[in-house]
GUVOTI-416760 format. One record per atom (N, C-alpha, C): x negated, y negated, z; residue number from 1; atom name. Coordinates in steps of 0.001 Angstrom, whole numbers, plus 500000, padded with zeros to 6 digits. Layout:
N
{r {X; Y; Z}; NUM; 'CA'}
...
This chain:
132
{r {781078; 204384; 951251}; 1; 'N'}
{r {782279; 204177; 952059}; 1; 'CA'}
{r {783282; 203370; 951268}; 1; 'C'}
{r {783628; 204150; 950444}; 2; 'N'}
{r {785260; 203344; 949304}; 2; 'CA'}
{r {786119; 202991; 950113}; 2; 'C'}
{r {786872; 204385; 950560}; 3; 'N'}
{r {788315; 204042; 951151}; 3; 'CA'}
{r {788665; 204325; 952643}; 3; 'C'}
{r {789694; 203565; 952987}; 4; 'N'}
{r {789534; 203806; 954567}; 4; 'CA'}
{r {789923; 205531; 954943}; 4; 'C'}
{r {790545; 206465; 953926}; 5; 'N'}
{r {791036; 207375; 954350}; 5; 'CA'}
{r {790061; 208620; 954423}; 5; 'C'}
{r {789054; 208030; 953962}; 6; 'N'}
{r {787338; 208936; 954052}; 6; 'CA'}
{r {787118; 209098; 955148}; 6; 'C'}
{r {787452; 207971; 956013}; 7; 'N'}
{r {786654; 207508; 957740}; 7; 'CA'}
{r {787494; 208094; 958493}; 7; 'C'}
{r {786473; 208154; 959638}; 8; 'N'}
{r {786871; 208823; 960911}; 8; 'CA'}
{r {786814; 207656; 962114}; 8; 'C'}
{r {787945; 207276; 962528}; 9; 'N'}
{r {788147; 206021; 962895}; 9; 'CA'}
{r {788115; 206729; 964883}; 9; 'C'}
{r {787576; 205824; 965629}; 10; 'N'}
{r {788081; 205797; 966704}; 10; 'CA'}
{r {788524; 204823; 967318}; 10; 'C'}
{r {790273; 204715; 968099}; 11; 'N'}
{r {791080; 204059; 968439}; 11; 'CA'}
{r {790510; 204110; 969918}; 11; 'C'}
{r {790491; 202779; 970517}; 12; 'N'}
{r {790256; 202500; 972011}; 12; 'CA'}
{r {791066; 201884; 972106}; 12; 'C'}
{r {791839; 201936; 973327}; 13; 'N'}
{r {792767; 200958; 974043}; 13; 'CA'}
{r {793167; 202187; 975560}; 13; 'C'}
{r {793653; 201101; 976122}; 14; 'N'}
{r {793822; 201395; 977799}; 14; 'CA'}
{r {795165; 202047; 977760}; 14; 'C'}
{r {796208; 201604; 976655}; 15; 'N'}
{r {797633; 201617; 976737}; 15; 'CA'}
{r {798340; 202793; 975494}; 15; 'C'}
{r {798291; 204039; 976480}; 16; 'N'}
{r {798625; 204869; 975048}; 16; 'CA'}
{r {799439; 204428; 974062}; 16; 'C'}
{r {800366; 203907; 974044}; 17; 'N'}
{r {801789; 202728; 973025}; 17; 'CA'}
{r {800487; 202864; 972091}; 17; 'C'}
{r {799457; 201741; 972730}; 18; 'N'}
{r {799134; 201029; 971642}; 18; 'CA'}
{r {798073; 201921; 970566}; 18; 'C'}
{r {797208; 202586; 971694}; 19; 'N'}
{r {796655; 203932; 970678}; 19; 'CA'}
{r {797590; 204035; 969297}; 19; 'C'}
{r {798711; 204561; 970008}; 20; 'N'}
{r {799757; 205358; 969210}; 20; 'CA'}
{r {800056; 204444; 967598}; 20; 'C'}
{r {800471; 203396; 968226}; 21; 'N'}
{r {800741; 202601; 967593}; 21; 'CA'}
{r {799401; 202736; 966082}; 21; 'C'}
{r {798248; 202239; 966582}; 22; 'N'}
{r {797385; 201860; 965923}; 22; 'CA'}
{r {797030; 203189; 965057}; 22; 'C'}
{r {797283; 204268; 965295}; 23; 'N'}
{r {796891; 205522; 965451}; 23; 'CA'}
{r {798013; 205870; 963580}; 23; 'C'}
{r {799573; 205290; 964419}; 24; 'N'}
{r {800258; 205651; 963196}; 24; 'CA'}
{r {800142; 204670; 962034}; 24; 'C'}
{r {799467; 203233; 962124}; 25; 'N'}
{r {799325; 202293; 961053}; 25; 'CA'}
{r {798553; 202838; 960120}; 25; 'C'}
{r {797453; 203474; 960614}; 26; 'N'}
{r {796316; 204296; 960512}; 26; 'CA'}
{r {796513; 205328; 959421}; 26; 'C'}
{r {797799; 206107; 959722}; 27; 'N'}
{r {798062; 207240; 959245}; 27; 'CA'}
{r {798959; 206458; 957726}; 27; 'C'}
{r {799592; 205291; 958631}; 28; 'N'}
{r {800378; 204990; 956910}; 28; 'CA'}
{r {799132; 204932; 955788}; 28; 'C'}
{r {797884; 204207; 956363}; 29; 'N'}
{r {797321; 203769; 955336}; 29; 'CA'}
{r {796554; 204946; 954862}; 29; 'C'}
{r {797117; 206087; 955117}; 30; 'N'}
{r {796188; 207083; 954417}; 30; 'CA'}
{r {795317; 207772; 955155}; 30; 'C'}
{r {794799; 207032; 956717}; 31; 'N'}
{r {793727; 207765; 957458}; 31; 'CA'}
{r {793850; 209075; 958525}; 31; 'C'}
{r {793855; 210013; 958201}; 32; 'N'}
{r {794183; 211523; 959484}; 32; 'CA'}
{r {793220; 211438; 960025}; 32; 'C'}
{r {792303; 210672; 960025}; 33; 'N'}
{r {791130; 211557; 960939}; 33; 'CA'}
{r {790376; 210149; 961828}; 33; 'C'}
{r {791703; 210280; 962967}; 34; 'N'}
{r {791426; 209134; 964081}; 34; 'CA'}
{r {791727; 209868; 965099}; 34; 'C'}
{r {790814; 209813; 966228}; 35; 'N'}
{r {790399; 210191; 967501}; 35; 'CA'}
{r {790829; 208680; 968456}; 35; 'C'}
{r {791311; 209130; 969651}; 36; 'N'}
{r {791522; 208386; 970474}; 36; 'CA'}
{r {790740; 208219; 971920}; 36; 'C'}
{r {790295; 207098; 972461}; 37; 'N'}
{r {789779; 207084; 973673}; 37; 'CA'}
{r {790578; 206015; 974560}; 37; 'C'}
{r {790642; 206205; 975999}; 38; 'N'}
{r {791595; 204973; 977314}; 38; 'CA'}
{r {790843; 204092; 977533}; 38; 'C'}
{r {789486; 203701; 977468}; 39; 'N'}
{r {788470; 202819; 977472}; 39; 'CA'}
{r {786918; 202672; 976658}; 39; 'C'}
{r {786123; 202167; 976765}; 40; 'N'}
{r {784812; 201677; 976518}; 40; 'CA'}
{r {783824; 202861; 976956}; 40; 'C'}
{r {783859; 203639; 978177}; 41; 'N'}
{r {783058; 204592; 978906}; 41; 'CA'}
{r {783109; 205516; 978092}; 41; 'C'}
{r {784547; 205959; 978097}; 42; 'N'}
{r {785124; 207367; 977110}; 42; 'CA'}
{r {784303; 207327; 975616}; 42; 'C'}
{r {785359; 206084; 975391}; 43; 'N'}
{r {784545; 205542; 973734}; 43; 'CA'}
{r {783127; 205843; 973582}; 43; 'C'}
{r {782336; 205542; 974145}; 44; 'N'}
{r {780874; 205397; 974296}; 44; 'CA'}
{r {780494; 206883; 974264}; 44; 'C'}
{r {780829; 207907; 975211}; 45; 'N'}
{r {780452; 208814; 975260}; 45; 'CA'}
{r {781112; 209883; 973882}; 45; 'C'}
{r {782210; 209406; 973534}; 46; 'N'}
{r {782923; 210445; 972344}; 46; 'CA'}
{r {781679; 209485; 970958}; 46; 'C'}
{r {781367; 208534; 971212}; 47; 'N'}
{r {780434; 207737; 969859}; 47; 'CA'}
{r {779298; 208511; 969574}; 47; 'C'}
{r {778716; 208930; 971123}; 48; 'N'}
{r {777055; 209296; 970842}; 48; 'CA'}
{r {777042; 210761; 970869}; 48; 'C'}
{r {778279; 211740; 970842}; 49; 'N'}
{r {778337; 213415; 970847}; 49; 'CA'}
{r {779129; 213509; 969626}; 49; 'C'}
{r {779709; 212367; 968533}; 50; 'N'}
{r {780672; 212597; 967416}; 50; 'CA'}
{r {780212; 211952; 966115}; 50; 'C'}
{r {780318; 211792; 965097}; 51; 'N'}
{r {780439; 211026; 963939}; 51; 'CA'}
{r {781533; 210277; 963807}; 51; 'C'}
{r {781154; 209198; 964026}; 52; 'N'}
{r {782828; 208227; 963458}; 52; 'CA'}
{r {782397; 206741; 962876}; 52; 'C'}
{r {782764; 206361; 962026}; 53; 'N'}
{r {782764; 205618; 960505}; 53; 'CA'}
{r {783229; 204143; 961053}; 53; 'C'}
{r {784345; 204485; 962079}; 54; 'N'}
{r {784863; 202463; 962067}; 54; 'CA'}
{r {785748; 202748; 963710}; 54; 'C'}
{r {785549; 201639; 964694}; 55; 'N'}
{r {786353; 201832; 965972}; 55; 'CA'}
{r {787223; 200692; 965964}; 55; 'C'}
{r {788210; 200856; 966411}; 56; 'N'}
{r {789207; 199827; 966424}; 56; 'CA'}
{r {789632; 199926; 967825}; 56; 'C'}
{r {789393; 198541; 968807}; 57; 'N'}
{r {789190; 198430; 970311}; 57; 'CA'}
{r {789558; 197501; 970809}; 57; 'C'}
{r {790383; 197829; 972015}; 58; 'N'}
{r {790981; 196801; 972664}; 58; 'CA'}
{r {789914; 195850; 973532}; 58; 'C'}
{r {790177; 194141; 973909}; 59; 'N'}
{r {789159; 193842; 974499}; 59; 'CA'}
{r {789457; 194300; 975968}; 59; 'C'}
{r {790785; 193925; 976664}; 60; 'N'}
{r {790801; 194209; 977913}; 60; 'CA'}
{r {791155; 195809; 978257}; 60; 'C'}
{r {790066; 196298; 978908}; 61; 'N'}
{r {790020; 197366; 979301}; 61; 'CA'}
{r {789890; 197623; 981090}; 61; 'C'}
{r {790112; 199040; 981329}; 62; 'N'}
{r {789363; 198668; 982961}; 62; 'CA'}
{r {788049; 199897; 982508}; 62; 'C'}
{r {787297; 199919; 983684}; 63; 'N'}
{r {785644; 200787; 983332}; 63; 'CA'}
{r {784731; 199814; 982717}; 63; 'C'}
{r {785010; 199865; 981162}; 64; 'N'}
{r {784341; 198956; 980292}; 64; 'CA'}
{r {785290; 198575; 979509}; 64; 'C'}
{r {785310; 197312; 979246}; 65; 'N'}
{r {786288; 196690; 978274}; 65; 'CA'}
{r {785683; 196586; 976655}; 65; 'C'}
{r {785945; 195921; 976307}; 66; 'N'}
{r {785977; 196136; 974651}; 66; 'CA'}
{r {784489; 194802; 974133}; 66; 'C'}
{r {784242; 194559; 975047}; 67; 'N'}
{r {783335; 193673; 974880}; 67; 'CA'}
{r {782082; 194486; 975438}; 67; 'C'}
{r {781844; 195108; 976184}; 68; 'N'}
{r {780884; 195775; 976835}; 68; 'CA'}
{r {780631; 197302; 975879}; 68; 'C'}
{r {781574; 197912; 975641}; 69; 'N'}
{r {781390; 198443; 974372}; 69; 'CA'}
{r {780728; 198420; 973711}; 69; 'C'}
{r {781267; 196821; 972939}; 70; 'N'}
{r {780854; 196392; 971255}; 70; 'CA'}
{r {779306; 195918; 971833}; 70; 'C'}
{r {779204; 195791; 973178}; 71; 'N'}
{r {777217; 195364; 972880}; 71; 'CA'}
{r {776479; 197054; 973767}; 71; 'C'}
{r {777136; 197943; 974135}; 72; 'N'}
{r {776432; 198901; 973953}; 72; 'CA'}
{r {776298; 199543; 972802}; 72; 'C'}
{r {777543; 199527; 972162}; 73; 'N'}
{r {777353; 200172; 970250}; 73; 'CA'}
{r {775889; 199053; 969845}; 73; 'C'}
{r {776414; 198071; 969833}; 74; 'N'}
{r {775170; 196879; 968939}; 74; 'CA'}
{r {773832; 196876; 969890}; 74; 'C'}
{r {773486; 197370; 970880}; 75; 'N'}
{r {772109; 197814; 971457}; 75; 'CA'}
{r {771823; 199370; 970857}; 75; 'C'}
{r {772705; 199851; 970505}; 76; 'N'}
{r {771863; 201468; 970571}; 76; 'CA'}
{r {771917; 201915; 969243}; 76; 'C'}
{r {770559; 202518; 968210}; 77; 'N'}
{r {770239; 202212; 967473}; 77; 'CA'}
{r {770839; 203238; 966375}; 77; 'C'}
{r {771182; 203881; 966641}; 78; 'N'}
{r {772136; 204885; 966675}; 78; 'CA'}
{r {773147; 204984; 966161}; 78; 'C'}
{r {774228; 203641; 966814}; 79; 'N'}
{r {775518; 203493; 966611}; 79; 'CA'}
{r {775284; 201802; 965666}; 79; 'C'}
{r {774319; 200872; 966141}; 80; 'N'}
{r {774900; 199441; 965844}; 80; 'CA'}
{r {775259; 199307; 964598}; 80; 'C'}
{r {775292; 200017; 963370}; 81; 'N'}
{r {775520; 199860; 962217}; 81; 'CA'}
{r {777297; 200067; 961855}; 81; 'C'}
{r {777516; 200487; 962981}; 82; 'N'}
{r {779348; 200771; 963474}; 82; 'CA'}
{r {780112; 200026; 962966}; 82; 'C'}
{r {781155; 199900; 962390}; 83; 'N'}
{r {782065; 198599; 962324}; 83; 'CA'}
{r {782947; 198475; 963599}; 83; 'C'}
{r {782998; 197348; 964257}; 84; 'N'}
{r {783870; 197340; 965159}; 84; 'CA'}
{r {784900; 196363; 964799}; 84; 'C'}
{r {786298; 196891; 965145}; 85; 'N'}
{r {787146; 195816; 964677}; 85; 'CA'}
{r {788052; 195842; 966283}; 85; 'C'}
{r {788153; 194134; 966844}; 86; 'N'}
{r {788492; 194111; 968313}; 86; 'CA'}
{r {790103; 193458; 968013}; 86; 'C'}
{r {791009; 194182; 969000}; 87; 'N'}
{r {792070; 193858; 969118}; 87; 'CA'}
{r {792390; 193624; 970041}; 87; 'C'}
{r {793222; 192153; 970509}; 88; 'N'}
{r {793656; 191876; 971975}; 88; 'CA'}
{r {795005; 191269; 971505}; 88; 'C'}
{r {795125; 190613; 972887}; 89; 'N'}
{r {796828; 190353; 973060}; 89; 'CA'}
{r {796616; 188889; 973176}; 89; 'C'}
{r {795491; 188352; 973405}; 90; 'N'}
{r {795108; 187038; 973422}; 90; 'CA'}
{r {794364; 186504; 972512}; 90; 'C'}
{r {794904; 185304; 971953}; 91; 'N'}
{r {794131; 184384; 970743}; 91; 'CA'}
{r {793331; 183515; 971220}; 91; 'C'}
{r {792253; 183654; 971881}; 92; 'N'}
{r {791650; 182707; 972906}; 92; 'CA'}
{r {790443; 182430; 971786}; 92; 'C'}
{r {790053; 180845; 971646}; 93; 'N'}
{r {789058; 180560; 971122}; 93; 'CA'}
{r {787910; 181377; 971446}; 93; 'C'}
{r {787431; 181694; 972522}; 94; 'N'}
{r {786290; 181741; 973218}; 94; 'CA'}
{r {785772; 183299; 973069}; 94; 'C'}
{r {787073; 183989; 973094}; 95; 'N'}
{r {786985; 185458; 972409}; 95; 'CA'}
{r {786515; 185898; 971105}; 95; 'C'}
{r {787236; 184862; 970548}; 96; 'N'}
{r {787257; 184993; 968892}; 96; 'CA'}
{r {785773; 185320; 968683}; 96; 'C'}
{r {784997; 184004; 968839}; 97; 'N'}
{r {783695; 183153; 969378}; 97; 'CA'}
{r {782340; 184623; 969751}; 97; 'C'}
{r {782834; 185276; 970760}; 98; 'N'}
{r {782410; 186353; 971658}; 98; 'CA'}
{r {782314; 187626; 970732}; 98; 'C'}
{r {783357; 187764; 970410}; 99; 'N'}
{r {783495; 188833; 968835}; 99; 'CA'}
{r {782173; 188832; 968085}; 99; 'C'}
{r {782515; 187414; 967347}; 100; 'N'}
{r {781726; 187512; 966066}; 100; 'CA'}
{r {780319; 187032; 966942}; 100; 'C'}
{r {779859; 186546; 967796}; 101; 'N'}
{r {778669; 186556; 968476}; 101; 'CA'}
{r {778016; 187860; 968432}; 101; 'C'}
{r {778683; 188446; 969319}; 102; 'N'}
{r {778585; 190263; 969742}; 102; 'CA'}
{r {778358; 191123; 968364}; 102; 'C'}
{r {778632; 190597; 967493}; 103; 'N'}
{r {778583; 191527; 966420}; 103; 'CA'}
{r {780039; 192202; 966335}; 103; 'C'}
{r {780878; 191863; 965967}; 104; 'N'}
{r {782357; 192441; 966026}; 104; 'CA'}
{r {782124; 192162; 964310}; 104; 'C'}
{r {782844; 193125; 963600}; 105; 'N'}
{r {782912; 193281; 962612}; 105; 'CA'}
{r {784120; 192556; 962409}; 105; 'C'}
{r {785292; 192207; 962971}; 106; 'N'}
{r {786725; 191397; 962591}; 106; 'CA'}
{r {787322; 191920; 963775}; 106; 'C'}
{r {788938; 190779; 963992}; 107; 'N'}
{r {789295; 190912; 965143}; 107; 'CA'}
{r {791354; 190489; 964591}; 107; 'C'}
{r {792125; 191114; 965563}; 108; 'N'}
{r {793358; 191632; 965223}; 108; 'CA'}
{r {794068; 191145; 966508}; 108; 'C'}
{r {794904; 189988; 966482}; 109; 'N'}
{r {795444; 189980; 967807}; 109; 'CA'}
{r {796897; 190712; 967690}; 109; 'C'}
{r {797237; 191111; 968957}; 110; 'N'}
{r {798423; 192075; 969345}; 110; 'CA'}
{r {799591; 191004; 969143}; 110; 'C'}
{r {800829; 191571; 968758}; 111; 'N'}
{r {801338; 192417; 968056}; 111; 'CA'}
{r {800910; 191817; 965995}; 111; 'C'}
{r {800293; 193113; 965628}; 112; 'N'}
{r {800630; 193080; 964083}; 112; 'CA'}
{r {800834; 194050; 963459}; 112; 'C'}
{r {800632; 193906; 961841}; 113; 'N'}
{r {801701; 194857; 961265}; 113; 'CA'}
{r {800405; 195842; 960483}; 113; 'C'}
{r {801281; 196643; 959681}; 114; 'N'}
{r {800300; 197707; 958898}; 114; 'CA'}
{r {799361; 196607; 957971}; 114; 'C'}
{r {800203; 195669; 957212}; 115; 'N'}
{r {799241; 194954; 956442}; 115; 'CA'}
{r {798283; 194439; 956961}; 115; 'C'}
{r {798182; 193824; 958322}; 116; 'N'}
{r {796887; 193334; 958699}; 116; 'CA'}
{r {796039; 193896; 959295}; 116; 'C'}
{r {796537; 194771; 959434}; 117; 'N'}
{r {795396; 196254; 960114}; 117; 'CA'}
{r {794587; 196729; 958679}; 117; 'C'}
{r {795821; 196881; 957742}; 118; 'N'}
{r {795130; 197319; 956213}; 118; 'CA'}
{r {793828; 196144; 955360}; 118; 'C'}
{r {794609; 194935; 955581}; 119; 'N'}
{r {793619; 193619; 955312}; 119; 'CA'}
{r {792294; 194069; 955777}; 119; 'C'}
{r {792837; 193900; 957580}; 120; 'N'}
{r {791019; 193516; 957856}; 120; 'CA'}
{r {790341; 194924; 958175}; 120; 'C'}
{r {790958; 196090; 957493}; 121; 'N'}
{r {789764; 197142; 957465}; 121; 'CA'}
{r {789466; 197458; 956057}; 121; 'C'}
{r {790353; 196821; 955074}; 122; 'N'}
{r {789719; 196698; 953721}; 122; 'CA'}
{r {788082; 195539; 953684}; 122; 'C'}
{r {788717; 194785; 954403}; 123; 'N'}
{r {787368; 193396; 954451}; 123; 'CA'}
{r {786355; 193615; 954825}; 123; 'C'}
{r {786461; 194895; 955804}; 124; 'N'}
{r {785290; 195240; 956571}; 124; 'CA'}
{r {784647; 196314; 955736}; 124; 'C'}
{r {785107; 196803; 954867}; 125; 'N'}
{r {784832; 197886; 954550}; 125; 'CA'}
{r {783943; 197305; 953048}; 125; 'C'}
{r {784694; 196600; 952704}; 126; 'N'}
{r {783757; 195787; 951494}; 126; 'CA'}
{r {783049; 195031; 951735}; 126; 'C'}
{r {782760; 194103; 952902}; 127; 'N'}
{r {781596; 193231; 953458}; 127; 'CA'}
{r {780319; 194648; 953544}; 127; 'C'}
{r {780906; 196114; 954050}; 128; 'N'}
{r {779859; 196856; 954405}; 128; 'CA'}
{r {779236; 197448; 952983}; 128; 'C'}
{r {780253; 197468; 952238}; 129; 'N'}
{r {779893; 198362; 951177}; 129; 'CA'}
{r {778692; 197076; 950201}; 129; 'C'}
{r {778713; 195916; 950562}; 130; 'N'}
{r {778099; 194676; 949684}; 130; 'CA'}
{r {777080; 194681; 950428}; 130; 'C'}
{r {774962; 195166; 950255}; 131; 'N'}
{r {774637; 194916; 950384}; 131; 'CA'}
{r {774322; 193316; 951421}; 131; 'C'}
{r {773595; 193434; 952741}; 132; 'N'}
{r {773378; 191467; 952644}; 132; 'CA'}
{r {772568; 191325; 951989}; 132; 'C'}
């Protein structure tokens, strides 16, 4: 897993904008092959009928939010090797905290730009590619 434009990314969020949004940062950096889901349920079910490489997910969702997600991906044995990278609109200690507890691969608060979308899926991508 070199480059992000290999991966098949799936975008979660509740708020098409922000899909979109994330969807076209995506595309600057080279990646076509991102699938979109409106929540955690969707997500879940497009994870375990698809192949996809890295999810990029909102925490507040309605159904399942982005936290309920990231510990059904990290229970099922299947998926937990996933990178998840969580994006919210809130910088809340306790989230942050919850992330990297949960197994969140890195986390992106709302609003940012192509570079930090590009940053922290380069970081993730070389933490994965480095042996622990």
């Amino acid at each position: 897993m070199s480059h992000p434009s290999d991966l098949k990314f799936l975008v979660v969020d509740d708020f098409s904008t922000m899909r979109r949004i994330v969807r076209g940062l995506l595309k600057e950096m080279g990646c076509n092959n991102v699938e979109e889901a409106e929540d955690g349920q969707v997500a879940l079910n497009m994870l375990k009928n698809a192949r996809f490489d890295f999810v990029v997910s909102d925490i507040n969702m309605p159904n399942m939010n982005g936290f309920e997600l990231l510990k059904a991906i990290k229970a099922d044995d299947s998926l937990k090797q996933l990178p998840v990278l969580m994006v919210t609109a809130e910088a809340r200690k306790e989230d942050i905290v919850l992330a990297a507890q949960s197994g969140a691969a890195g986390y992106i608060v709302k609003p940012f730009t192509k570079a930090t979308l590009e940053e922290k899926v380069q970081k993730i991508l070389q933490k994965l590619a480095t042996p622990a």
